[in-house]
PASEBA-1860 file (N, C-alpha, C; in nm, 3 decimals):
! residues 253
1> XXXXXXXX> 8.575/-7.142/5.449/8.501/-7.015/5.448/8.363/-7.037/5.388 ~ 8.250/-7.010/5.464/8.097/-6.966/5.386/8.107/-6.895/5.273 ~ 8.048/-6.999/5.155/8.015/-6.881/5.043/7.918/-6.822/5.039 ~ 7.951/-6.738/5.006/7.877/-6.582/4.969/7.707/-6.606/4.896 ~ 7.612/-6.589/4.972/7.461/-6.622/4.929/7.441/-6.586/4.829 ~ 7.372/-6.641/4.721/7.313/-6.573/4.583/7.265/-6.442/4.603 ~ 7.259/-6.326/4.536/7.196/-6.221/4.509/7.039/-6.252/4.537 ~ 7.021/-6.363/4.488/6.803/-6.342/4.504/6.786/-6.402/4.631
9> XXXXXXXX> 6.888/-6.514/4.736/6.871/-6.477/4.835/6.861/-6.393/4.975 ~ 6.988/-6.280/4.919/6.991/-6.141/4.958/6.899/-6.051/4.996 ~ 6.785/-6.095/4.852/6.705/-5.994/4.816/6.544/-6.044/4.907 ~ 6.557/-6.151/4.871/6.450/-6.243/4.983/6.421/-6.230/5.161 ~ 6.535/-6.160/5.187/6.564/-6.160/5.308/6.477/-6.061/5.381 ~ 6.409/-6.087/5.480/6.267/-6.022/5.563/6.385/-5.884/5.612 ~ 6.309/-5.767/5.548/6.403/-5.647/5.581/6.476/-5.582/5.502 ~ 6.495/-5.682/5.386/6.596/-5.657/5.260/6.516/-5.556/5.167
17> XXXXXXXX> 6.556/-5.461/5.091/6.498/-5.398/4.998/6.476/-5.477/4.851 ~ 6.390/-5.537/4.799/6.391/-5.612/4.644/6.495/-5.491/4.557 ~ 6.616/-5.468/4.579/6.646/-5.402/4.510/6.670/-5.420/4.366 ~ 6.676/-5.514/4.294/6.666/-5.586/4.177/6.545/-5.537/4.160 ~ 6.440/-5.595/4.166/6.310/-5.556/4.076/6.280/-5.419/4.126 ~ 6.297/-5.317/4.222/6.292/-5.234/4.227/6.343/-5.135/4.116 ~ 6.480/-5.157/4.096/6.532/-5.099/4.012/6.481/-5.137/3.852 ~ 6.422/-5.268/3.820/6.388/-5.305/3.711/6.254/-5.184/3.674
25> XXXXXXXX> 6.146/-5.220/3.803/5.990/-5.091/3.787/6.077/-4.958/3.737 ~ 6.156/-4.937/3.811/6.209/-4.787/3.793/6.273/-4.776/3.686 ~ 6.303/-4.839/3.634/6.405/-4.783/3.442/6.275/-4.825/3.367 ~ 6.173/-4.974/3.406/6.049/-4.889/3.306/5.957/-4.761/3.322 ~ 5.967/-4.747/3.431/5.890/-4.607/3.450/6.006/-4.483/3.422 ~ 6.118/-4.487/3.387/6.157/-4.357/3.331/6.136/-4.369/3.200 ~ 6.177/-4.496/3.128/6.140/-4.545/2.954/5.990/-4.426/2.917 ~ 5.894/-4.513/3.028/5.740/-4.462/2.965/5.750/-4.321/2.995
33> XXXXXXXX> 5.825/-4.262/3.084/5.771/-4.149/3.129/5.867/-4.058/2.991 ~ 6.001/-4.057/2.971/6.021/-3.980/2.842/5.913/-4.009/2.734 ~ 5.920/-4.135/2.699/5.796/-4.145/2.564/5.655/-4.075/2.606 ~ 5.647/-4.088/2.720/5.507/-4.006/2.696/5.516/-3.857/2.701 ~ 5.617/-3.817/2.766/5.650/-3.667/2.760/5.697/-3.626/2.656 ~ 5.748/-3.719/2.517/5.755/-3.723/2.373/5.635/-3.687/2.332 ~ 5.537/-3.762/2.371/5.380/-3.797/2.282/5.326/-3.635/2.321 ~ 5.352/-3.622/2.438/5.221/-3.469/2.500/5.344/-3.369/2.438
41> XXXXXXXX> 5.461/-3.352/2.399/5.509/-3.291/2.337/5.487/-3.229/2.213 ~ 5.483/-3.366/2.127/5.391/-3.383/1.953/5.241/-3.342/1.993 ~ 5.168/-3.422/2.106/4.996/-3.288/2.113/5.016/-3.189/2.097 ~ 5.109/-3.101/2.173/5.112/-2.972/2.199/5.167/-2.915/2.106 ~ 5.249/-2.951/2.018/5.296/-2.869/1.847/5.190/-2.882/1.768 ~ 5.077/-3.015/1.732/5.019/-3.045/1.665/4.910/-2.945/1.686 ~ 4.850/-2.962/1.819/4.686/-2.915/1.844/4.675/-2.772/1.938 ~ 4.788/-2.696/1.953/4.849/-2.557/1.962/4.877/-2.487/1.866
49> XXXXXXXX> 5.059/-2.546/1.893/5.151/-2.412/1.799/5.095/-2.434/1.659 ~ 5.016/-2.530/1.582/5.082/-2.533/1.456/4.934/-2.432/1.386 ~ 4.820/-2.516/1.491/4.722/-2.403/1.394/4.725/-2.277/1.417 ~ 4.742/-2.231/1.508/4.787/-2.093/1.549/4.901/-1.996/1.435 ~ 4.973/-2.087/1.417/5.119/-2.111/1.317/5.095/-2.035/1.136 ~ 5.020/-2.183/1.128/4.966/-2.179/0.991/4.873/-2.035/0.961 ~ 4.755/-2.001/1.085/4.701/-1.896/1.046/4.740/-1.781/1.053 ~ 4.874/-1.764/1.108/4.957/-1.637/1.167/5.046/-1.668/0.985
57> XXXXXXXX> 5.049/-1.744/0.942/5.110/-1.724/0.786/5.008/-1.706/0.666 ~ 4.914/-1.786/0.688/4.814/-1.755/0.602/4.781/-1.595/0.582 ~ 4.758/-1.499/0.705/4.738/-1.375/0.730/4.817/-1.304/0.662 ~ 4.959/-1.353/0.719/5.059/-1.192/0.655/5.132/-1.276/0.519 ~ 5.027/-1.335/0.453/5.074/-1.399/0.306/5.237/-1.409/0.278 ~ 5.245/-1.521/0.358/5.378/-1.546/0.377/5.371/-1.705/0.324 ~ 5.513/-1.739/0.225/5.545/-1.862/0.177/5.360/-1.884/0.140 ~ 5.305/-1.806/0.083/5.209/-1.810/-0.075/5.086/-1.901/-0.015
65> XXXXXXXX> 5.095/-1.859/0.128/4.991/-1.966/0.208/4.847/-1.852/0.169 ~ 4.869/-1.693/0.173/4.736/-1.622/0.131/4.640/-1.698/0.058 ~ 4.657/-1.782/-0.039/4.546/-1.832/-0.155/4.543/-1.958/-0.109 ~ 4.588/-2.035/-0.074/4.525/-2.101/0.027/4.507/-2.084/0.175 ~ 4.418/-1.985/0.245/4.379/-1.969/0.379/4.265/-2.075/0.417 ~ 4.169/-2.112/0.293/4.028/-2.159/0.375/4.094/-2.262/0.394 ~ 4.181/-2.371/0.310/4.252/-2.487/0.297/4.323/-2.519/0.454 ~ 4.400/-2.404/0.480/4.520/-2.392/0.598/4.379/-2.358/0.730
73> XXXXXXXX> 4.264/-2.320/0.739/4.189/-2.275/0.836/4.058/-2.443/0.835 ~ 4.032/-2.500/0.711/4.012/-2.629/0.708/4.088/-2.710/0.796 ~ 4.248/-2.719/0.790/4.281/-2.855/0.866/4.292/-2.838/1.032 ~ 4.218/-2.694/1.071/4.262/-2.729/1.242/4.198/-2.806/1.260 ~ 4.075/-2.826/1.247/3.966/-2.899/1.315/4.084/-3.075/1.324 ~ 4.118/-3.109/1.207/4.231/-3.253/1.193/4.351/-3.201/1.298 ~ 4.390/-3.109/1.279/4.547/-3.090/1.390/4.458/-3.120/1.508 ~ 4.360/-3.061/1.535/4.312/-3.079/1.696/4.255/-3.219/1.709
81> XXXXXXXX> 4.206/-3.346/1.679/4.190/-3.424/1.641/4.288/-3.499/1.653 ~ 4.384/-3.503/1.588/4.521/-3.562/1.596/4.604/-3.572/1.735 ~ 4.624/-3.445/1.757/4.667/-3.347/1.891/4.580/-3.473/2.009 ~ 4.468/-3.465/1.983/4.396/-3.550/2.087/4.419/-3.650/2.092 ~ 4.486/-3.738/1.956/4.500/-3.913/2.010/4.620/-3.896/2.037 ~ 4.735/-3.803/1.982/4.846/-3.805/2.044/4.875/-3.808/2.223 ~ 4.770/-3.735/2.278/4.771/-3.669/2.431/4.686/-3.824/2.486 ~ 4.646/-3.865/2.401/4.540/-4.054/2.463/4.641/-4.091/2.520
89> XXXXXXXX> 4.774/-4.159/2.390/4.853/-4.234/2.398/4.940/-4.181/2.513 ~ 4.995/-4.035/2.550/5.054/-4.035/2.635/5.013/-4.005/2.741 ~ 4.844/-4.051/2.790/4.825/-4.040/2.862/4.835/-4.246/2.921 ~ 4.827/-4.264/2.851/4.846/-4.426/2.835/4.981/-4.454/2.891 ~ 5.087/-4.394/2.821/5.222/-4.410/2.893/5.270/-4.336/3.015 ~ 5.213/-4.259/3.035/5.214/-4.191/3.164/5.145/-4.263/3.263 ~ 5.063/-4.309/3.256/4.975/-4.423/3.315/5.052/-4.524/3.389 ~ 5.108/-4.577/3.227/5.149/-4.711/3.281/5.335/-4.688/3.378
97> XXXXXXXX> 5.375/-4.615/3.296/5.460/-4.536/3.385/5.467/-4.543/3.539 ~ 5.310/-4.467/3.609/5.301/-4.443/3.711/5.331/-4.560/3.795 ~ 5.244/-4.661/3.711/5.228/-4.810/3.769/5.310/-4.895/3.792 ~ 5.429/-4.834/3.685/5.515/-4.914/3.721/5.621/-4.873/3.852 ~ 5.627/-4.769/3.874/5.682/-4.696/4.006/5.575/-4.709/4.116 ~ 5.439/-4.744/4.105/5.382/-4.795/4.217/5.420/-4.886/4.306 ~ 5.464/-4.941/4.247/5.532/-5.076/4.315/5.685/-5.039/4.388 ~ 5.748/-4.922/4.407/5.848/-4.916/4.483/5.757/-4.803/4.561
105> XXXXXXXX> 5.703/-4.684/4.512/5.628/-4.575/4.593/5.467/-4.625/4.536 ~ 5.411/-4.628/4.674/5.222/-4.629/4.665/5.192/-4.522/4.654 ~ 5.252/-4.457/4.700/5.151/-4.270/4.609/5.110/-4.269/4.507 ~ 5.191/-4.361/4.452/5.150/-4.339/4.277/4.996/-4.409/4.228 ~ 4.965/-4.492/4.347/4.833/-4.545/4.299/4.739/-4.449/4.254 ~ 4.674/-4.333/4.337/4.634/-4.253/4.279/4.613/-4.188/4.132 ~ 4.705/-4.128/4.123/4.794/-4.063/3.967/4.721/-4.176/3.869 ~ 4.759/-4.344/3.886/4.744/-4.412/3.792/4.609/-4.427/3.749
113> XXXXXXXX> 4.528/-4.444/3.888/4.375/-4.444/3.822/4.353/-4.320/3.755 ~ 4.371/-4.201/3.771/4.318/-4.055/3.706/4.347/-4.066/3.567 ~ 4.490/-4.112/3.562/4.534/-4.136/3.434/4.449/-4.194/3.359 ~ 4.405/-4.323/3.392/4.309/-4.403/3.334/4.167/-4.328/3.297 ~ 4.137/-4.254/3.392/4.009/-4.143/3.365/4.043/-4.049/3.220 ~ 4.189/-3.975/3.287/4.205/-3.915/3.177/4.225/-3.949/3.016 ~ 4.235/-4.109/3.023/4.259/-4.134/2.867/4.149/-4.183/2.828 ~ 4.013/-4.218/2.922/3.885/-4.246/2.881/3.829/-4.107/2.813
121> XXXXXXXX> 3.879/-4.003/2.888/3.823/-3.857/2.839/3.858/-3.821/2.690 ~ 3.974/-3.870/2.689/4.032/-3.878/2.526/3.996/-3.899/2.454 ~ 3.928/-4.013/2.474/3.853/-4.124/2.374/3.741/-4.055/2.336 ~ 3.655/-4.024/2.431/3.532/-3.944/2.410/3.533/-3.821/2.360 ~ 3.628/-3.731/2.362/3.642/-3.596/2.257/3.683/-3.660/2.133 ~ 3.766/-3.744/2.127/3.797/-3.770/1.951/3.679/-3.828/1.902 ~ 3.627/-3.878/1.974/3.438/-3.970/1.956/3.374/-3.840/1.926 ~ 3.368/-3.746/1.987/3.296/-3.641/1.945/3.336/-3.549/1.839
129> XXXXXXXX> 3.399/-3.557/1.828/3.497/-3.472/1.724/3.473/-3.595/1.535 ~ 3.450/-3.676/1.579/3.409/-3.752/1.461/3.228/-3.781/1.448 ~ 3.238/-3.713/1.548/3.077/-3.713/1.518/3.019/-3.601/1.439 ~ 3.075/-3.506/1.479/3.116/-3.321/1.379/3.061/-3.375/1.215 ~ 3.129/-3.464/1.161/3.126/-3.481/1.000/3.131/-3.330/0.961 ~ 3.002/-3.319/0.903/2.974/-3.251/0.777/3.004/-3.085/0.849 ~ 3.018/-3.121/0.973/3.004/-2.962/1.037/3.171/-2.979/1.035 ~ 3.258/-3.036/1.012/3.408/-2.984/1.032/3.446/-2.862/0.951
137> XXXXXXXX> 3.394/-2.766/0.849/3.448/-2.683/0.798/3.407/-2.574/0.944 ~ 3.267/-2.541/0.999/3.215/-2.458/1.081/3.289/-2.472/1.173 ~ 3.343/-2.598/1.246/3.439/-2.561/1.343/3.569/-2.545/1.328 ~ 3.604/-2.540/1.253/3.796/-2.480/1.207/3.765/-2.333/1.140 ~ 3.621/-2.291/1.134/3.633/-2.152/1.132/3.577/-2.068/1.259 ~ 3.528/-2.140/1.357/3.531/-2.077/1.469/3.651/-2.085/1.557 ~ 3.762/-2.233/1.479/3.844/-2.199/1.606/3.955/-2.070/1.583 ~ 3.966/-2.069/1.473/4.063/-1.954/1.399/4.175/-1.981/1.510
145> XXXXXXXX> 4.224/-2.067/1.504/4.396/-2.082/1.512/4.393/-2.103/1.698 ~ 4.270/-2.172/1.742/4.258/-2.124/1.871/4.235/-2.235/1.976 ~ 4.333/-2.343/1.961/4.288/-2.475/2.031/4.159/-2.502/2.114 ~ 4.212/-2.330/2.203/4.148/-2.356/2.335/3.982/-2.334/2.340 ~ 3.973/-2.315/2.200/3.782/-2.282/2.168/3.732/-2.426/2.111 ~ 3.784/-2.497/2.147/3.761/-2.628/2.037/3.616/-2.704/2.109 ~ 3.611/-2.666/2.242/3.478/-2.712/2.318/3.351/-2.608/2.302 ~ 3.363/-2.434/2.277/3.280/-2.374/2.225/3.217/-2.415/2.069
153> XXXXXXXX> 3.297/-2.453/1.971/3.324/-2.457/1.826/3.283/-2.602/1.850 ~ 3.297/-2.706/1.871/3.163/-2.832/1.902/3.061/-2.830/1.932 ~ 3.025/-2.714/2.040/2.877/-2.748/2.060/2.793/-2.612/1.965 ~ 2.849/-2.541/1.903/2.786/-2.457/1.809/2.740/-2.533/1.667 ~ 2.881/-2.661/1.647/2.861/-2.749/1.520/2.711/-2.824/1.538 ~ 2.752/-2.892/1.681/2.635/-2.998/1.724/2.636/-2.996/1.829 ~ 2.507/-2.954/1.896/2.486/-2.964/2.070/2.520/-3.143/2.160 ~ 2.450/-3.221/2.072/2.505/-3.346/2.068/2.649/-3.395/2.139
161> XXXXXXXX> 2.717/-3.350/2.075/2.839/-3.406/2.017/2.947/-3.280/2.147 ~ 2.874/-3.170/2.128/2.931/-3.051/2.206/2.910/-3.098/2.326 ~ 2.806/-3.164/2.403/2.779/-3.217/2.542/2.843/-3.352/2.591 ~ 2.899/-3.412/2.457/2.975/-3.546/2.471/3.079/-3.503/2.505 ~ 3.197/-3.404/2.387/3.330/-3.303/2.445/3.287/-3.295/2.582 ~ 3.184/-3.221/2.612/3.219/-3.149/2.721/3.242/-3.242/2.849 ~ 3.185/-3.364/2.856/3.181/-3.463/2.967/3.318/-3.527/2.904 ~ 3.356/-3.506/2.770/3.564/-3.590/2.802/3.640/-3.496/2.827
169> XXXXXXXX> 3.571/-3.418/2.822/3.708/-3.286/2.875/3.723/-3.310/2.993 ~ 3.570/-3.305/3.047/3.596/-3.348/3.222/3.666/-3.422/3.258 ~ 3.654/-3.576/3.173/3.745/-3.695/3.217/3.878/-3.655/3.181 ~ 3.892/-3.593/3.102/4.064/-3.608/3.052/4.087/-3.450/3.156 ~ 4.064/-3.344/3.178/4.081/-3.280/3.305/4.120/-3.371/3.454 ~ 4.033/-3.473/3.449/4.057/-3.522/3.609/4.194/-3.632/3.556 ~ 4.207/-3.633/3.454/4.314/-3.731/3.429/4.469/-3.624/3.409 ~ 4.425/-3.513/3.381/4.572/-3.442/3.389/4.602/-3.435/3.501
177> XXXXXXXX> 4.507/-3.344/3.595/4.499/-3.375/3.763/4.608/-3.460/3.781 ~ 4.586/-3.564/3.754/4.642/-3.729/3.816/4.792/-3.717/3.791 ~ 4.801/-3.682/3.640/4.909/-3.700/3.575/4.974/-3.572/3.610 ~ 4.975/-3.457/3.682/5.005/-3.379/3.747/5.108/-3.408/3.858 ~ 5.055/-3.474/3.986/5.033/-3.533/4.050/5.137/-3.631/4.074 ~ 5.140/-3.724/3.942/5.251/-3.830/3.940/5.345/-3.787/3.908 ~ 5.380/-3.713/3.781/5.462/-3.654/3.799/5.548/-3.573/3.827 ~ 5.512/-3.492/3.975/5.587/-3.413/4.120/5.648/-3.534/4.152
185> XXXXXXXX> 5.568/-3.655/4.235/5.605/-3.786/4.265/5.699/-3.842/4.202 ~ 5.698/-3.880/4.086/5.789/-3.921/4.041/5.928/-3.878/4.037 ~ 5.887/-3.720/3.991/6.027/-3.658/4.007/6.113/-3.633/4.162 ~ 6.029/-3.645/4.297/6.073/-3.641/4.403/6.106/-3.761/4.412 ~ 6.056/-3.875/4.377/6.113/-4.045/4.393/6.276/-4.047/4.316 ~ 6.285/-3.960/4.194/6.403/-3.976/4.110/6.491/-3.891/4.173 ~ 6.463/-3.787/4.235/6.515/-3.641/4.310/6.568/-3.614/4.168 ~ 6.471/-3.552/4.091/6.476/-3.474/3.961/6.383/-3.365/3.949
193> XXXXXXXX> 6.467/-3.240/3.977/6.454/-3.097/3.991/6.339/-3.097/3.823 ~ 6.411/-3.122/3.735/6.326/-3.057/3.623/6.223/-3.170/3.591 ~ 6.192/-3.258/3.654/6.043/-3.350/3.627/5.917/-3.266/3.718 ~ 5.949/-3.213/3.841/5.889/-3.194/3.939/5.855/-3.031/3.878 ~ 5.955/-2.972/3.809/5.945/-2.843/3.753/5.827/-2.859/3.644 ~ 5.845/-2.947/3.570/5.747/-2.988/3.450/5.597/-3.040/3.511 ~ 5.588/-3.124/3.611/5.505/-3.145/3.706/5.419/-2.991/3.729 ~ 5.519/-2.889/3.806/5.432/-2.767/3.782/5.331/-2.673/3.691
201> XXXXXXXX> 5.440/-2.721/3.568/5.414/-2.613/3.451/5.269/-2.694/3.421 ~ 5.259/-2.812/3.448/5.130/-2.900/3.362/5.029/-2.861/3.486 ~ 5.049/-2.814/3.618/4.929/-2.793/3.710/4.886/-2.637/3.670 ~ 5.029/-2.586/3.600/4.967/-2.419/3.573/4.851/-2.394/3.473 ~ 4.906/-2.541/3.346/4.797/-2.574/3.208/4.690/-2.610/3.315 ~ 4.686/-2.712/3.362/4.539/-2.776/3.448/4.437/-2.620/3.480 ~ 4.506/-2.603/3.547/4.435/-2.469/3.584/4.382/-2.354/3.485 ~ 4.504/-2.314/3.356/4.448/-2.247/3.308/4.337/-2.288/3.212
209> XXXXXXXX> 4.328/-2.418/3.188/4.192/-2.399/3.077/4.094/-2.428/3.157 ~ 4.089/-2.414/3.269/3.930/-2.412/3.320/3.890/-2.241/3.335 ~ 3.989/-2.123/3.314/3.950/-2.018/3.300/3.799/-1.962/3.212 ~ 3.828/-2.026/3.040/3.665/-2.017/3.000/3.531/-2.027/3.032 ~ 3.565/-2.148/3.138/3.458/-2.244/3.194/3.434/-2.109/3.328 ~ 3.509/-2.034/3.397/3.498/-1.937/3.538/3.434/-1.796/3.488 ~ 3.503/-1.785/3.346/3.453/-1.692/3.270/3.331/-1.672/3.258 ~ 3.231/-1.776/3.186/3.110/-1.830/3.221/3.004/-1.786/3.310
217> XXXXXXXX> 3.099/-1.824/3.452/2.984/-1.740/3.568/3.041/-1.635/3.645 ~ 3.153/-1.604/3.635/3.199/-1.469/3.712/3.278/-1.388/3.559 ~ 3.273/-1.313/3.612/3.378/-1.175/3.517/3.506/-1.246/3.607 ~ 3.610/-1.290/3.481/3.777/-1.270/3.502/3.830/-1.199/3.437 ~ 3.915/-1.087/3.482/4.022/-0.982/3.419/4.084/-1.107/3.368 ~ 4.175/-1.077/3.246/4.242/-1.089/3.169/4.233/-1.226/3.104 ~ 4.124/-1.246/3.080/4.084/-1.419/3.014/4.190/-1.479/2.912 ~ 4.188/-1.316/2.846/4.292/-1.365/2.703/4.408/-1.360/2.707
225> XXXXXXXX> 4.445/-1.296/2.820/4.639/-1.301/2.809/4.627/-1.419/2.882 ~ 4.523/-1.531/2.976/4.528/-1.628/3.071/4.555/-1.716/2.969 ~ 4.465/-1.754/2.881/4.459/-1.822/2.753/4.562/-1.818/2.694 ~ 4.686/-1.712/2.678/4.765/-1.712/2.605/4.862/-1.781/2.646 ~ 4.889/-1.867/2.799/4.963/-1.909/2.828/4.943/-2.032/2.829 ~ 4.846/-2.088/2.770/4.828/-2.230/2.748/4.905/-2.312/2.635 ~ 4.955/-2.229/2.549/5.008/-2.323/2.426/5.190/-2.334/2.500 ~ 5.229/-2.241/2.545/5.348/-2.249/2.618/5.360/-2.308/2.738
233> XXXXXXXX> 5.261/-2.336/2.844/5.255/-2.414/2.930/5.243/-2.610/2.861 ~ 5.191/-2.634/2.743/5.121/-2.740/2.686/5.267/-2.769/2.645 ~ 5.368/-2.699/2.593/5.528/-2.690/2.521/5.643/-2.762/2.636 ~ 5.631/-2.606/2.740/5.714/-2.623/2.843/5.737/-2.751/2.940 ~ 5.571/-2.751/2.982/5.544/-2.916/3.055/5.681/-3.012/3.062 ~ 5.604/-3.098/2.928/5.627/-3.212/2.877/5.818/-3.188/2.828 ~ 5.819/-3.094/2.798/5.993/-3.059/2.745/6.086/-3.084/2.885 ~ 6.025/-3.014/2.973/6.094/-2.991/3.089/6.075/-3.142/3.156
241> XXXXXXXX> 5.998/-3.207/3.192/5.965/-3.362/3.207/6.110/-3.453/3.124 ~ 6.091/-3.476/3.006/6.171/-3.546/2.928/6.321/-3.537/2.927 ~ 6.321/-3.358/2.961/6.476/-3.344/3.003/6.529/-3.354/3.114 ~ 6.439/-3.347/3.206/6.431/-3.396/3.350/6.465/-3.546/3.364 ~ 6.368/-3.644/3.320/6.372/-3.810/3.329/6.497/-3.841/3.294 ~ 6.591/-3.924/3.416/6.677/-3.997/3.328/6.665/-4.096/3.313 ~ 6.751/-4.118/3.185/6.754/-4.244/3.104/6.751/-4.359/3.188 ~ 6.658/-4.478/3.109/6.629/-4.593/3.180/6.748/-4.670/3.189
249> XXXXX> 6.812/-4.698/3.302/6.925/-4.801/3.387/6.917/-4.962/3.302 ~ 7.002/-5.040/3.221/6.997/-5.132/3.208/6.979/-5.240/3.300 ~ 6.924/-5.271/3.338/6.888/-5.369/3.446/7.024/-5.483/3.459 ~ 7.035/-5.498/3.564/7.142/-5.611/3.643/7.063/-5.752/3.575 ~ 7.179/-5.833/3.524/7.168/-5.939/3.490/6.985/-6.009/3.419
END
């Protein structure tokens, strides 16, 4: 009787699916894709809920935060700051994520470069945001608990520094885009209902913070209840993603 061909000649075979390294790309791209839906998780408590949080206690002098308010209205400007290298890094793992599922689906090429845009954009708001110095008290009192003013409240500190934000917002905008994007893809490559769901919730964020920016040149009804759905879209996303992704497959031999 013929014995039975090795597995990697199987896999070699003109027609054959690499199912081995296929499956290898694919348990690292679910690995990166929970950790990064970890990381934009921690942005979104950090450089949202928490200053919002803190000043909603400071107010109704709760747990003795009243006497220290300027203290608790001092550290947004750092939560948002923070919030931002947190959202780098997972834009980094989302990235590499994509890339690594490129290699069984090419759609993903796309997604991966934006990604890459979007974590250059990163770089350049926390660059700007350290350029602030001496002006960080002026902007944690314009943002009053308000993430989503953090590009008004820069360029009031320093026009400078406010025109640098404003060109990484752009980049890290065209990089959510991406990361949007990949992950619908991804979750239709996994046939995972709640990645593709989370996929949504992050095109609903995409969309809503360019509302300020529309505000700008047209009158929009309801700017502020639009706005209000950004810290729960920034939550939901990434939650719904992570519980979606399953766990990375130990790889065959």
């Amino acid at each position: 009787m013929r014995p039975p061909a090795p597995r990697e000649a199987l896999a070699a075979e003109p027609g054959t699916r690499m199912s081995a390294p296929a499956s290898t790309e694919e348990g690292k791209s679910e690995s990166d894709l929970r950790r990064g839906s970890l990381l934009a998780l921690g942005a979104a408590l950090v450089a949202f809920v928490a200053p919002a949080l803190l000043v909603l206690l400071a107010r109704r002098s709760l747990f003795g935060l009243a006497s220290g308010a300027h203290t608790v209205v001092a550290s947004e400007g750092a939560l948002v700051a923070v919030g931002a290298v947190l959202l780098l890094v997972a834009f980094l793992l989302y990235r590499r994520a994509f890339g690594h599922l490129r290699h069984v689906d090419a759609r993903l090429g796309v997604a991966t470069v934006l990604c890459l845009l979007g974590s250059i954009g990163a770089i350049v708001v926390v660059f700007a945001g350290a350029l602030i110095g001496g002006g960080t008290s002026a902007v944690s009192g314009c943002l009053g608990g308000h993430a989503t003013h953090a590009l008004t409240c820069l360029r009031s500190a320093d026009p400078t520094a406010g025109y640098l934000a404003l060109a990484g917002f752009w980049l890290a905008w065209i990089g959510a885009v991406g990361l949007c994007v990949g992950v619908i893809l991804s979750g239709r490559h996994f046939r995972r209902r709640g990645v593709v769901a989370g996929g949504a919730v992050y095109a609903v964020l995409v969309l809503d913070v360019l509302v300020p920016f529309a505000g700008t040149l047209v009158s929009v009804p309801g700017t502020t209840e639009a706005l209000a759905v950004a810290p729960f879209a920034a939550v939901l996303g990434p939650l719904l993603v992570y519980l979606g992704t399953p766990r990375a497959r130990p790889s065959a031999g």
